[in-house]
C-alpha positions as CSV (number, residue, x, y, z in Angstrom):
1,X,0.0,0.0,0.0
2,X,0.9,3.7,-0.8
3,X,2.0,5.3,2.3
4,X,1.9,9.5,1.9
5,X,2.6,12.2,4.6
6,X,-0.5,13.8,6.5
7,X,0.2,17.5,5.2
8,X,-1.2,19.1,8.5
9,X,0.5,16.5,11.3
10,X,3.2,15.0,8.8
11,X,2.4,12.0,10.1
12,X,2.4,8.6,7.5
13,X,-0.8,7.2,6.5
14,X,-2.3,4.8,4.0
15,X,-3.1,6.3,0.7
16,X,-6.3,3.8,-0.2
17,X,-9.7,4.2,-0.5
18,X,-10.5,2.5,3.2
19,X,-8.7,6.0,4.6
20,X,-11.5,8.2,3.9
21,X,-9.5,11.2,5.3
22,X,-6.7,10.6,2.6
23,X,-4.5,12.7,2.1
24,X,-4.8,13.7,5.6
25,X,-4.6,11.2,8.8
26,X,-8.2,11.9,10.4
27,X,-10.7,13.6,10.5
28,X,-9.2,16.3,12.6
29,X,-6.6,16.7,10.5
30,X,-9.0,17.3,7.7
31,X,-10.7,20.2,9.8
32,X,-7.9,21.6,10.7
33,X,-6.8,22.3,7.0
34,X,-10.5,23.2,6.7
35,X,-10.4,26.1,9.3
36,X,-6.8,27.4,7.9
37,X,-8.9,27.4,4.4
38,X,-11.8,29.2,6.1
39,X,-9.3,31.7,8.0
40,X,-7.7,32.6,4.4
41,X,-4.9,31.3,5.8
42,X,-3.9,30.1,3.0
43,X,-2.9,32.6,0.2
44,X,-1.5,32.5,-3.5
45,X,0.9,35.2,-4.1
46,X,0.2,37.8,-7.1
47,X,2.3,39.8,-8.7
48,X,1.2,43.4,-9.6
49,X,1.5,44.8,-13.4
50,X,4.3,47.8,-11.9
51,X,6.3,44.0,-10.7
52,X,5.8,42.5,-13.8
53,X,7.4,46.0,-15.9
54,X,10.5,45.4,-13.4
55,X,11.2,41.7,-14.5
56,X,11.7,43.5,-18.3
57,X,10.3,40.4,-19.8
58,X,11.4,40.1,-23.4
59,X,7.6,40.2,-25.9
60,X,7.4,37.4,-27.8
């Protein structure tokens, strides 16, 4: 069997359709990803159109 790493407690657990938490170890684990989600914890960066005229791209 697969064996992956919880990504909230890093802790191993079975990859396989009888985990019904997969990726994550539990259900608690699950929620807690859940809440960081819900607190916009989480966040993508973005880069602003003034950041992108510093690069100096080349068109193409």
């Amino acid at each position: 069997m697969k064996k992956v790493t919880c990504p909230t407690c890093k802790q191993e657990t079975i990859w396989s359709p009888e985990n019904a938490y997969r990726p994550f170890c539990s259900d608690r684990c699950k929620l807690i990803d859940l809440g960081h989600w819900a607190e916009e914890s989480y966040r993508v960066p973005v880069v602003e159109m003034d950041d992108l005229d510093e690069l100096k791209l080349p068109l193409q």
